[in-house]
PQR file with spaces between the fields and no chain letter, atoms N, CA, C, O and H, PARSE charges and radii, in Angstrom:
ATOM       1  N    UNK     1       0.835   -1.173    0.000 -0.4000 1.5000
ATOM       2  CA   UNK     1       0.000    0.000    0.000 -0.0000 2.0000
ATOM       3  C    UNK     1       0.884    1.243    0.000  0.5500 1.7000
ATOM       4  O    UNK     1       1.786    1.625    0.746 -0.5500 1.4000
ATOM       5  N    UNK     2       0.464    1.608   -0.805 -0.4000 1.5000
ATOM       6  CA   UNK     2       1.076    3.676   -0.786 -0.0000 2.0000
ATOM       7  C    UNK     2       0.571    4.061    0.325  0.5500 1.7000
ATOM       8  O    UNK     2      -0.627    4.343    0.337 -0.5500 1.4000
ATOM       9  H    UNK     2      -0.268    1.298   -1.411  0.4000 1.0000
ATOM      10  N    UNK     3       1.415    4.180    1.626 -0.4000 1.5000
ATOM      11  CA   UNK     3       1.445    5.157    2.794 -0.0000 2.0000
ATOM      12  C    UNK     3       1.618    6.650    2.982  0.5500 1.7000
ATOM      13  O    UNK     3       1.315    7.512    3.807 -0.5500 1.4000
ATOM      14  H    UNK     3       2.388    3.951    1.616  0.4000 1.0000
ATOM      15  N    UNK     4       2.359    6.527    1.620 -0.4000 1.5000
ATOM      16  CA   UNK     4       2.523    8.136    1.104 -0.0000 2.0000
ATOM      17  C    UNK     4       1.306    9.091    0.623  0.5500 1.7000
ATOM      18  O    UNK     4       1.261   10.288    0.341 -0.5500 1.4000
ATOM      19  H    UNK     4       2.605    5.826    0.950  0.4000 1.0000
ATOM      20  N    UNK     5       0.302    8.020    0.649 -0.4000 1.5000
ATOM      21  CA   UNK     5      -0.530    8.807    0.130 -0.0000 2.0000
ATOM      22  C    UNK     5      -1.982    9.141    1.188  0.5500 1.7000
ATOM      23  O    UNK     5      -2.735    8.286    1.654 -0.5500 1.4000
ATOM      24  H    UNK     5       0.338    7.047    0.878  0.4000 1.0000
ATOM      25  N    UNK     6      -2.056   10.368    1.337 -0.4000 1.5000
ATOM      26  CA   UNK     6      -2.746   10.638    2.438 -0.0000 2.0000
ATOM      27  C    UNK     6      -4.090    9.884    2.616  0.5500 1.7000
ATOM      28  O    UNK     6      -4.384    9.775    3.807 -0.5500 1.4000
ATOM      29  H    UNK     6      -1.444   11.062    0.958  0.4000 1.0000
ATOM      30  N    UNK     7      -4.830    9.429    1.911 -0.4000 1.5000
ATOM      31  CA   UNK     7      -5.951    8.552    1.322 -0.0000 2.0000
ATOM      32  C    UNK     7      -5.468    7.523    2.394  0.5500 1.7000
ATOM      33  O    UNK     7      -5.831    7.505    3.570 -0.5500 1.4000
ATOM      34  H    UNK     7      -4.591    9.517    0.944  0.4000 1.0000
ATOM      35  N    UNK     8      -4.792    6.864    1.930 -0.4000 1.5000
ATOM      36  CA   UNK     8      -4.411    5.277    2.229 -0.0000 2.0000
ATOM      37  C    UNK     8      -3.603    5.823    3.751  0.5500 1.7000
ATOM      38  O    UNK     8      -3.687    4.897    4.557 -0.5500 1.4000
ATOM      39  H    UNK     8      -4.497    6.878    0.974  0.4000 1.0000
ATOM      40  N    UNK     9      -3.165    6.535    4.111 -0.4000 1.5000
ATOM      41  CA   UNK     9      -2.659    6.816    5.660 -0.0000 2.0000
ATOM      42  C    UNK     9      -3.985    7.225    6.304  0.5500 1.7000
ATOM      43  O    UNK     9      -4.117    6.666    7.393 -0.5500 1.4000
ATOM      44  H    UNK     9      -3.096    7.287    3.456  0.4000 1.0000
ATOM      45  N    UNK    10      -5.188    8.161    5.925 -0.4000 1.5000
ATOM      46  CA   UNK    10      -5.610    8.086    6.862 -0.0000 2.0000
ATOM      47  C    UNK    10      -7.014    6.595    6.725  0.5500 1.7000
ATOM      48  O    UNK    10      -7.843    6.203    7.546 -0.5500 1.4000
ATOM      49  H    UNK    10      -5.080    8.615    5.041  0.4000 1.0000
ATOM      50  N    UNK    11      -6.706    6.162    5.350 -0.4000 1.5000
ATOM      51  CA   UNK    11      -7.546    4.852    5.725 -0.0000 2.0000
ATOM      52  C    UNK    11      -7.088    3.801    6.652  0.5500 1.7000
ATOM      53  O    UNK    11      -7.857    3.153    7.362 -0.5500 1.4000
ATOM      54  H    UNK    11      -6.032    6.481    4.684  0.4000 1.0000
ATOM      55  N    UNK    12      -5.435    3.611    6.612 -0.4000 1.5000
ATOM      56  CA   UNK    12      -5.095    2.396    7.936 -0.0000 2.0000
ATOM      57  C    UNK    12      -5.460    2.976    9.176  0.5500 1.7000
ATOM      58  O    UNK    12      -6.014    2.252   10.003 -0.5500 1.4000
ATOM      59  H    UNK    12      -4.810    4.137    6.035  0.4000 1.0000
ATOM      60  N    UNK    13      -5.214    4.305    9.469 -0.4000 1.5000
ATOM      61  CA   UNK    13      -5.133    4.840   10.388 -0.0000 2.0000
ATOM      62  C    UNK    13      -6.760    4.906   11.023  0.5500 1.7000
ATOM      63  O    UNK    13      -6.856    4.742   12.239 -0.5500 1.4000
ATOM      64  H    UNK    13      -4.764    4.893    8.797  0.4000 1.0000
ATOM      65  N    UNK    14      -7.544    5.050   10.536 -0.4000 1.5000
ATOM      66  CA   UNK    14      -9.392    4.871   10.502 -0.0000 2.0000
ATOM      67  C    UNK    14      -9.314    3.202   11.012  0.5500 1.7000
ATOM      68  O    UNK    14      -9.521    2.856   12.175 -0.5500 1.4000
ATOM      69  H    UNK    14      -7.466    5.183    9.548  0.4000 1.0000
ATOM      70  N    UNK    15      -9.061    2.508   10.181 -0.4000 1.5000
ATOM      71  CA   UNK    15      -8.845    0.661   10.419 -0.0000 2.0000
ATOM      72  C    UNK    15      -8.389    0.614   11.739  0.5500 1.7000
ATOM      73  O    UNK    15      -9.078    0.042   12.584 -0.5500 1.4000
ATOM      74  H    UNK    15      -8.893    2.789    9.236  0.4000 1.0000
ATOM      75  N    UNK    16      -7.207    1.192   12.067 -0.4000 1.5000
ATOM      76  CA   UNK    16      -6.468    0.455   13.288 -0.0000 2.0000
ATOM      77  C    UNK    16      -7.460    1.314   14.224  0.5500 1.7000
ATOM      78  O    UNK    16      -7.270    0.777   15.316 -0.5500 1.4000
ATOM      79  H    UNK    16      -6.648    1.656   11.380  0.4000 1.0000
ATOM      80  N    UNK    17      -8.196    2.107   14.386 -0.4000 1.5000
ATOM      81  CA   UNK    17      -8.936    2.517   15.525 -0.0000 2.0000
ATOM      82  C    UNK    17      -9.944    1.630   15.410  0.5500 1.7000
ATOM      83  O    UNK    17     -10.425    1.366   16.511 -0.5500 1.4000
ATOM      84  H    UNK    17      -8.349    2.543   13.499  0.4000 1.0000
ATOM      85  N    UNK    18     -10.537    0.973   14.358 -0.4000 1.5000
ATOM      86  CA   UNK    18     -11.854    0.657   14.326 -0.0000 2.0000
ATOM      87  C    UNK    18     -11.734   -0.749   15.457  0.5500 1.7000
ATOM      88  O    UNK    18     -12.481   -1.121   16.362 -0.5500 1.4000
ATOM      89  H    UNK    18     -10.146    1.187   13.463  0.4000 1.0000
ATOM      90  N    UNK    19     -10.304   -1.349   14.868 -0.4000 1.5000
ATOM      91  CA   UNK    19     -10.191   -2.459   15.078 -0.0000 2.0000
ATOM      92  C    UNK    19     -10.166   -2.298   16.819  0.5500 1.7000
ATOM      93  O    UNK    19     -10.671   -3.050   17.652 -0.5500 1.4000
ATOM      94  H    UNK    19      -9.696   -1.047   14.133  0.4000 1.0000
ATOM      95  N    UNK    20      -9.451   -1.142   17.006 -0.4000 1.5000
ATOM      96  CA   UNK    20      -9.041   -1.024   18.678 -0.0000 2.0000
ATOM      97  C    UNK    20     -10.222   -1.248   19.411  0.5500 1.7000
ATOM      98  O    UNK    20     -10.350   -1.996   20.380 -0.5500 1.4000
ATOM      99  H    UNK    20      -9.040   -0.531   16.329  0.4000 1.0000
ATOM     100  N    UNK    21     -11.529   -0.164   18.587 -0.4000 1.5000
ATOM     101  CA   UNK    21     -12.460   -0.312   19.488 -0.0000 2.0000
ATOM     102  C    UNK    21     -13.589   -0.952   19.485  0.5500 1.7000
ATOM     103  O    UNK    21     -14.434   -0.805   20.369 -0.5500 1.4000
ATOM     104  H    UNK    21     -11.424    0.444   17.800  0.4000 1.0000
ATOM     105  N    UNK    22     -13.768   -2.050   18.075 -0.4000 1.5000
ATOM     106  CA   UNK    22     -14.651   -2.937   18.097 -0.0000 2.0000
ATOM     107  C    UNK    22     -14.285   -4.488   18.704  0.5500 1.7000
ATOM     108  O    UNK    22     -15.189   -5.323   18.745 -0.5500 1.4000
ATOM     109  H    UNK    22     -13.082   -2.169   17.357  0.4000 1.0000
ATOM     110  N    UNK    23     -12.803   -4.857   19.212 -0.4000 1.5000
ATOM     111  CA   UNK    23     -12.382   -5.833   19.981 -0.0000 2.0000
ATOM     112  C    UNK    23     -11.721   -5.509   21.190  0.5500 1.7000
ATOM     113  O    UNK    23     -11.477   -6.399   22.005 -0.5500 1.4000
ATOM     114  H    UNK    23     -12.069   -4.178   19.179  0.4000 1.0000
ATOM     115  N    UNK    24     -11.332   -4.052   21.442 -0.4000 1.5000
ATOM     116  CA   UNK    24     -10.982   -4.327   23.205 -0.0000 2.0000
ATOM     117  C    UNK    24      -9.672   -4.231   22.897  0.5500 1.7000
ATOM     118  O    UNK    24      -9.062   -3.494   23.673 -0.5500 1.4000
ATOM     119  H    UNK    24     -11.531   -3.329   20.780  0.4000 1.0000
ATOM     120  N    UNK    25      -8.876   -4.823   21.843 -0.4000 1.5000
ATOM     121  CA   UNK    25      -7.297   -4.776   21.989 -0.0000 2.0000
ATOM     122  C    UNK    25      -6.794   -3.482   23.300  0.5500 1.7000
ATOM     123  O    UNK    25      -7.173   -2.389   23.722 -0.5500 1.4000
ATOM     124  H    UNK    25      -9.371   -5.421   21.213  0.4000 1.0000
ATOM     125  N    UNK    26      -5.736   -4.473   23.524 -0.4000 1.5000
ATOM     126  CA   UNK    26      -4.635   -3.389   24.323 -0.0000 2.0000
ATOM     127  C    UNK    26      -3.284   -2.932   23.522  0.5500 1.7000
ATOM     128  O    UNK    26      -2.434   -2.208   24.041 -0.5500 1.4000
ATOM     129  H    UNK    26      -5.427   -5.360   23.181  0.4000 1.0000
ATOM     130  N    UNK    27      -3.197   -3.438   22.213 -0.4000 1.5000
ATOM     131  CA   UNK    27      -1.575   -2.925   21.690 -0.0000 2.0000
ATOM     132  C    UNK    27      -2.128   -3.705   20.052  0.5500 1.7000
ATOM     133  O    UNK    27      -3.068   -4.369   19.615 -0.5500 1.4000
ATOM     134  H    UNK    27      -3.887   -4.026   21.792  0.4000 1.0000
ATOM     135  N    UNK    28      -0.675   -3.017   19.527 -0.4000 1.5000
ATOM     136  CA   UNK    28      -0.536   -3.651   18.026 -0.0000 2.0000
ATOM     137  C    UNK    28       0.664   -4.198   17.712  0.5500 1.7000
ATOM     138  O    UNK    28       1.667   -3.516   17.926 -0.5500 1.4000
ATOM     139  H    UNK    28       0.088   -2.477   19.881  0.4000 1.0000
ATOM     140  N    UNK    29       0.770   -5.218   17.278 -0.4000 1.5000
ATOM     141  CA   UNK    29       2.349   -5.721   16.633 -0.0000 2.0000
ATOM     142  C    UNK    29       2.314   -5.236   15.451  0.5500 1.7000
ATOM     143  O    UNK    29       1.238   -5.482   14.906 -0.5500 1.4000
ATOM     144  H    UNK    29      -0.044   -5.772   17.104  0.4000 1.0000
ATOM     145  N    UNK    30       3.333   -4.404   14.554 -0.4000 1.5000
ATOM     146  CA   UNK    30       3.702   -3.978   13.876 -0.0000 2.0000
ATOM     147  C    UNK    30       4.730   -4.706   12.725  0.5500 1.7000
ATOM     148  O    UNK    30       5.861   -4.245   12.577 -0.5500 1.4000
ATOM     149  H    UNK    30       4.207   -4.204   14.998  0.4000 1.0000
ATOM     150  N    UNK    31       4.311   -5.765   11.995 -0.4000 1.5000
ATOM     151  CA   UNK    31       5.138   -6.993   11.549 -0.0000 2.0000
ATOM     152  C    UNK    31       6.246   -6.255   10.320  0.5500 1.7000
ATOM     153  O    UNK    31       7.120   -7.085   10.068 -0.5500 1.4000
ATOM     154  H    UNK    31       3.392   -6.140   12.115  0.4000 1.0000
ATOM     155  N    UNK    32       6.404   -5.232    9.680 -0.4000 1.5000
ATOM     156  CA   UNK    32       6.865   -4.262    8.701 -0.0000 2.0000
ATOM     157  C    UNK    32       7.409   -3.074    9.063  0.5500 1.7000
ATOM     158  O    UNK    32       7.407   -2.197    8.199 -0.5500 1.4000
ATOM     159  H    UNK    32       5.694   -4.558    9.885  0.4000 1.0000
ATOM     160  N    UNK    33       7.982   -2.768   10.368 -0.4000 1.5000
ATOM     161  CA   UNK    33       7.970   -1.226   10.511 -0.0000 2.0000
ATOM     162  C    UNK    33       9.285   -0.949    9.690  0.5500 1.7000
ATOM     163  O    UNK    33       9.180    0.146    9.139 -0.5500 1.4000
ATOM     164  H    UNK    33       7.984   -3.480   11.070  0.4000 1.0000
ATOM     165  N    UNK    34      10.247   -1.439    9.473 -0.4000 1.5000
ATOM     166  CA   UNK    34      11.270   -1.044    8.475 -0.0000 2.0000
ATOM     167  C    UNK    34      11.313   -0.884    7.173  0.5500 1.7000
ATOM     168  O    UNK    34      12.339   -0.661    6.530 -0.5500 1.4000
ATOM     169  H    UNK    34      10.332   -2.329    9.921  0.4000 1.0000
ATOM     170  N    UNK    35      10.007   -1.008    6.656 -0.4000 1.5000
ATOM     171  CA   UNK    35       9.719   -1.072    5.219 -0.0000 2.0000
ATOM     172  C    UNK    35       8.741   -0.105    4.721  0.5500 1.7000
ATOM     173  O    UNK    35       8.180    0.029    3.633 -0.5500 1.4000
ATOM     174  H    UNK    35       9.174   -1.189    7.179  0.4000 1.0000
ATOM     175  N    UNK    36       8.699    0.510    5.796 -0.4000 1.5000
ATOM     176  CA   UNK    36       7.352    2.005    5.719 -0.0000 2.0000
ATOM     177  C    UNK    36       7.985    3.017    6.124  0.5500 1.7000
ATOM     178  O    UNK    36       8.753    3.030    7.085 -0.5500 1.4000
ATOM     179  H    UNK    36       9.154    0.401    6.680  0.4000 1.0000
ATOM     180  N    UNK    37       7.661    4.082    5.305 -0.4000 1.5000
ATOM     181  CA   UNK    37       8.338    5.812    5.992 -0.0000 2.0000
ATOM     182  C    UNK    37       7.931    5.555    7.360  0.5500 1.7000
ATOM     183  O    UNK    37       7.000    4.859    7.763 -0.5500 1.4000
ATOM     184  H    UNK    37       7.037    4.071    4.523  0.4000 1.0000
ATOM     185  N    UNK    38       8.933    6.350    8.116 -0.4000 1.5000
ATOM     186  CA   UNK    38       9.313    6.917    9.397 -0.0000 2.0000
ATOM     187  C    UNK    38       8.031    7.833   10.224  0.5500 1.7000
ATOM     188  O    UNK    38       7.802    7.867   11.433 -0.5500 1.4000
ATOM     189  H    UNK    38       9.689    6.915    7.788  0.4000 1.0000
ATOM     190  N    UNK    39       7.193    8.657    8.911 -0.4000 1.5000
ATOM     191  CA   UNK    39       6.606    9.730    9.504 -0.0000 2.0000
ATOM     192  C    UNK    39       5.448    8.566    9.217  0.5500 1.7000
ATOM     193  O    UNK    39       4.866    8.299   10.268 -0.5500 1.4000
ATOM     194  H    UNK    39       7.379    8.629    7.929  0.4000 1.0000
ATOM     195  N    UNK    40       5.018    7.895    8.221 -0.4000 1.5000
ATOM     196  CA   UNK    40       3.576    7.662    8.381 -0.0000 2.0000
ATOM     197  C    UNK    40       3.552    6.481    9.568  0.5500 1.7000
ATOM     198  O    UNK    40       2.788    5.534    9.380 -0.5500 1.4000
ATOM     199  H    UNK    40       5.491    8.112    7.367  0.4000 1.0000
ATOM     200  N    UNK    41       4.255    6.505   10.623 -0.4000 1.5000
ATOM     201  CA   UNK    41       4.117    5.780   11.205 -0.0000 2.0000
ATOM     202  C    UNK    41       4.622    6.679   12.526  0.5500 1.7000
ATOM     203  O    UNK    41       4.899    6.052   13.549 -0.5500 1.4000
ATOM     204  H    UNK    41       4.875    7.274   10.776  0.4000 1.0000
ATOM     205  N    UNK    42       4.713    7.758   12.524 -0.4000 1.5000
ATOM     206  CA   UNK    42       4.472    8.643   13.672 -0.0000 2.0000
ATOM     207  C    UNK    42       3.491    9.412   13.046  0.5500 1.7000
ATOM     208  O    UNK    42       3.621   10.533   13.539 -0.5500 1.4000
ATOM     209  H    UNK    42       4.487    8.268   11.694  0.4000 1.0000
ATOM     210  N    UNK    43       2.766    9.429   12.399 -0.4000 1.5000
ATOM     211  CA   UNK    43       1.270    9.973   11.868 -0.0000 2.0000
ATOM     212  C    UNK    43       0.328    8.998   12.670  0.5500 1.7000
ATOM     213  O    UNK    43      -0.544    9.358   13.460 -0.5500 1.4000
ATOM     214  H    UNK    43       2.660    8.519   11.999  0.4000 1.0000
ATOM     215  N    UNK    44       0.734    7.367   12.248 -0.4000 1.5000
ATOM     216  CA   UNK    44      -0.118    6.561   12.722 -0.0000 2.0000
ATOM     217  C    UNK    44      -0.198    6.393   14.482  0.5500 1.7000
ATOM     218  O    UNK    44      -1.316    6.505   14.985 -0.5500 1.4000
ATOM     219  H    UNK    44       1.442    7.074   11.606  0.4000 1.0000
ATOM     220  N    UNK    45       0.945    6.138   15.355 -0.4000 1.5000
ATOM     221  CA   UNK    45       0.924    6.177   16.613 -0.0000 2.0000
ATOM     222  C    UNK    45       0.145    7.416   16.975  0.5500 1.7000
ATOM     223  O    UNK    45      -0.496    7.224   18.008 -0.5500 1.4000
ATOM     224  H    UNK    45       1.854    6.047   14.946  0.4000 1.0000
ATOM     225  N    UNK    46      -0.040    8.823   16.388 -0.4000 1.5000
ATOM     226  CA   UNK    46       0.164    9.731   16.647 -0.0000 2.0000
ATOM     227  C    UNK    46      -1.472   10.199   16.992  0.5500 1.7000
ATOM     228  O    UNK    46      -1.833   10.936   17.910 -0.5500 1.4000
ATOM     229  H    UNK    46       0.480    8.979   15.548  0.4000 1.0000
ATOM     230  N    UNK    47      -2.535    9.369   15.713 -0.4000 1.5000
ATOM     231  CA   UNK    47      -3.669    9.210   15.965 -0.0000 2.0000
ATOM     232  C    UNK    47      -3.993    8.351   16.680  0.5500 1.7000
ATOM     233  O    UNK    47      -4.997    8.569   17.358 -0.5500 1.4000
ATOM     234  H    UNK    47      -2.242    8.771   14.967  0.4000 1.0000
ATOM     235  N    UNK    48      -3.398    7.222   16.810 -0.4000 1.5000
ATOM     236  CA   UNK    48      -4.150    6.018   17.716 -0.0000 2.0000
ATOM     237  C    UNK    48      -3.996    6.597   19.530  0.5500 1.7000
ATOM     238  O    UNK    48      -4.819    6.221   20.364 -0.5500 1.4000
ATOM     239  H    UNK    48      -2.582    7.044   16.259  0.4000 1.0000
ATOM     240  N    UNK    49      -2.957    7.425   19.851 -0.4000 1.5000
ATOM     241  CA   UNK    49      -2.843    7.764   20.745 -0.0000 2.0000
ATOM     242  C    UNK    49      -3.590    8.623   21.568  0.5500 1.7000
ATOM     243  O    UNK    49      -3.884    8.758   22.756 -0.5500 1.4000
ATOM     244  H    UNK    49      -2.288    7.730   19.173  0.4000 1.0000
ATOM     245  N    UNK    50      -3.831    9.282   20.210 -0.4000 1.5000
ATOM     246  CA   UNK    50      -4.889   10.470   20.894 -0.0000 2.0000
ATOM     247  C    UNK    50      -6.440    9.987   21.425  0.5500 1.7000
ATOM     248  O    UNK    50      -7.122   10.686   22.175 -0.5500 1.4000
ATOM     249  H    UNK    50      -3.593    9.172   19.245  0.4000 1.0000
ATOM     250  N    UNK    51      -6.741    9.053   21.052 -0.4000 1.5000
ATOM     251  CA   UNK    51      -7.589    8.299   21.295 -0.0000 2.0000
ATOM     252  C    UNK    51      -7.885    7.312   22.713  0.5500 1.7000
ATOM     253  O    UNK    51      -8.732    7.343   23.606 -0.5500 1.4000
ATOM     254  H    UNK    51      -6.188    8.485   20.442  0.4000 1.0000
ATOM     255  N    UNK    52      -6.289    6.123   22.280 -0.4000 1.5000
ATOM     256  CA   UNK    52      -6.804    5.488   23.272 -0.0000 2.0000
ATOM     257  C    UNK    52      -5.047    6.103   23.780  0.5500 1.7000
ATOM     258  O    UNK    52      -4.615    6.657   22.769 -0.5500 1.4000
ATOM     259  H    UNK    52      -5.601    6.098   21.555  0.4000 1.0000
ATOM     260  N    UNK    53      -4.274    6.166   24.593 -0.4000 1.5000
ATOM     261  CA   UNK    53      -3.191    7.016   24.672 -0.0000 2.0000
ATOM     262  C    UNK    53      -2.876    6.064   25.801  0.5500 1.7000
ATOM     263  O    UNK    53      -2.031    6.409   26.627 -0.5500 1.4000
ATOM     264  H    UNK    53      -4.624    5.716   25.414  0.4000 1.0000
ATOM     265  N    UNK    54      -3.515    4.828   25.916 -0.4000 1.5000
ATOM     266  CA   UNK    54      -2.645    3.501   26.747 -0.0000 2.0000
ATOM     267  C    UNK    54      -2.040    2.286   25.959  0.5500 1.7000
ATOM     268  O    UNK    54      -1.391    1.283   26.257 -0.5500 1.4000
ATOM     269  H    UNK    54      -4.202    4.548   25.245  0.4000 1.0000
ATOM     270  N    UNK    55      -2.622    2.915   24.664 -0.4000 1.5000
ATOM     271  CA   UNK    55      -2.372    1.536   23.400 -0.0000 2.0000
ATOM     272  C    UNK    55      -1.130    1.421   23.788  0.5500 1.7000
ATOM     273  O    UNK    55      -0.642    2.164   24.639 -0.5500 1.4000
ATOM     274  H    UNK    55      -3.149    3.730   24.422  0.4000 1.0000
ATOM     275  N    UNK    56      -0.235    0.105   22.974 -0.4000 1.5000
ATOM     276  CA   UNK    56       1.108   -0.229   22.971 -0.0000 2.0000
ATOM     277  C    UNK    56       0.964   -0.719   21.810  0.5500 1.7000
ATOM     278  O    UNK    56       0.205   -1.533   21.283 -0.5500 1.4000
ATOM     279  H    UNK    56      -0.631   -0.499   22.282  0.4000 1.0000
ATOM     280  N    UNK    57       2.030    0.067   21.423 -0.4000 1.5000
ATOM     281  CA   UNK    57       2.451   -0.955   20.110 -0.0000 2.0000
ATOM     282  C    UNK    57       3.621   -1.435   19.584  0.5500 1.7000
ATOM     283  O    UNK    57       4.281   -0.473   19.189 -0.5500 1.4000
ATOM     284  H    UNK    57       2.646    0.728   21.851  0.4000 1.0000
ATOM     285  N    UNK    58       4.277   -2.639   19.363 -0.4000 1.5000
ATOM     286  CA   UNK    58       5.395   -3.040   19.099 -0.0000 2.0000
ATOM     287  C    UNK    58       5.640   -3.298   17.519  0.5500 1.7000
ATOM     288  O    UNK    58       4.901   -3.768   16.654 -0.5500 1.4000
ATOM     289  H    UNK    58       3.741   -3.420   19.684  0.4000 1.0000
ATOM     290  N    UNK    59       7.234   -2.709   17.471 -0.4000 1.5000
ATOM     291  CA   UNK    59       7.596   -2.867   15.949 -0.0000 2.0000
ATOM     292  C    UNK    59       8.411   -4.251   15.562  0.5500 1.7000
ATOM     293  O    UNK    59       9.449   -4.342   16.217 -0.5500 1.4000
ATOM     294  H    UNK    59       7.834   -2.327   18.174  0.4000 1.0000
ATOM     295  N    UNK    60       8.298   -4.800   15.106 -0.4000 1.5000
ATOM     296  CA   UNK    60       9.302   -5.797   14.493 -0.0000 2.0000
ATOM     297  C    UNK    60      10.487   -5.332   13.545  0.5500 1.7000
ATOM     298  O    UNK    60      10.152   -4.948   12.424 -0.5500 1.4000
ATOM     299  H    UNK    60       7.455   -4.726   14.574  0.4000 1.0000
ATOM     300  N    UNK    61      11.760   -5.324   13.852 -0.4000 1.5000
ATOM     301  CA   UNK    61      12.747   -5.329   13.087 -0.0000 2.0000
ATOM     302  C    UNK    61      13.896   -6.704   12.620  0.5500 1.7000
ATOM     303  O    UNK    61      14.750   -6.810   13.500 -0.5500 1.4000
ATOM     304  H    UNK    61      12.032   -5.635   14.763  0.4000 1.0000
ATOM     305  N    UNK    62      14.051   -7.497   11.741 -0.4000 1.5000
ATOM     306  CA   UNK    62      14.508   -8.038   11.418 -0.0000 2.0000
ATOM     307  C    UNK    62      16.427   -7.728   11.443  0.5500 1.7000
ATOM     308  O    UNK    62      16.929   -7.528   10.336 -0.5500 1.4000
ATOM     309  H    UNK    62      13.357   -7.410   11.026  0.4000 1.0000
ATOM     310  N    UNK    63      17.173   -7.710   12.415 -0.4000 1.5000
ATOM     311  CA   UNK    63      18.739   -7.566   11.577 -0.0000 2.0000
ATOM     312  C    UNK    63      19.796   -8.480   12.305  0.5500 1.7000
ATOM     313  O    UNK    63      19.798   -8.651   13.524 -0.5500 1.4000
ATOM     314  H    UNK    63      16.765   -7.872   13.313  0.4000 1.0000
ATOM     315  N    UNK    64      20.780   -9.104   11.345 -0.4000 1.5000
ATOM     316  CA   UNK    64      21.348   -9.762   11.677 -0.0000 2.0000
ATOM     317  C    UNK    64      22.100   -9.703   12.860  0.5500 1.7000
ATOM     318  O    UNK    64      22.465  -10.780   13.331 -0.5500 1.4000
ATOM     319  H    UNK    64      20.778   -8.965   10.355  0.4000 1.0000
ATOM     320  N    UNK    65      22.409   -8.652   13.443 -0.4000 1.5000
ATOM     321  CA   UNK    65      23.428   -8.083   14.201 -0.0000 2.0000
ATOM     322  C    UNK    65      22.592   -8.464   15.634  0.5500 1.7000
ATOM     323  O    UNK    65      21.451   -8.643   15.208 -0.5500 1.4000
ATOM     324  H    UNK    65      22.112   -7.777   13.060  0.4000 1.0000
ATOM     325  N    UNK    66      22.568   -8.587   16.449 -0.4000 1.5000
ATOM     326  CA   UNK    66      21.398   -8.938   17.714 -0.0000 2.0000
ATOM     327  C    UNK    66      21.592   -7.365   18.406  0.5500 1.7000
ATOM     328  O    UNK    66      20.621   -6.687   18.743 -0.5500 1.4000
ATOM     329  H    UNK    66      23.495   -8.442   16.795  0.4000 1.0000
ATOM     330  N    UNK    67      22.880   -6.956   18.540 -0.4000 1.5000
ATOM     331  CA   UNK    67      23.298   -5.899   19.247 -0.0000 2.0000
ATOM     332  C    UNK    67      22.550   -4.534   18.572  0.5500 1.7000
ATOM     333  O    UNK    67      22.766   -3.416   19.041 -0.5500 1.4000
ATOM     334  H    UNK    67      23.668   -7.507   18.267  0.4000 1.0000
């Protein structure tokens, strides 16, 4: 998905609330965060927070190095 494109950022961003508040979740795993701009993903925390502002959400990064 084009994240770049304000359409499609604020459609995940609409999704991940819907999802927050039609099941109760407490957090999100984030299975891609290295493969998406930087900002649409402090766009995205940025709304979910304002909302529910106890969410958690974890990123997955893949790198060889452990350190």
């Amino acid at each position: 998905m084009n994240t770049e494109n304000p359409a499609v950022e604020q459609y995940l961003l609409q999704n991940s609330i819907w999802w927050a508040e039609i099941s109760g979740l407490d957090g999100y795993r984030v299975d891609t965060l290295p493969y998406v701009a930087r900002k649409f993903w402090a766009n995205w925390h940025a709304g979910l927070h304002r909302l529910y502002p106890r969410l958690t959400t974890v990123g997955e990064v893949f790198h060889p190095d452990p350190a």
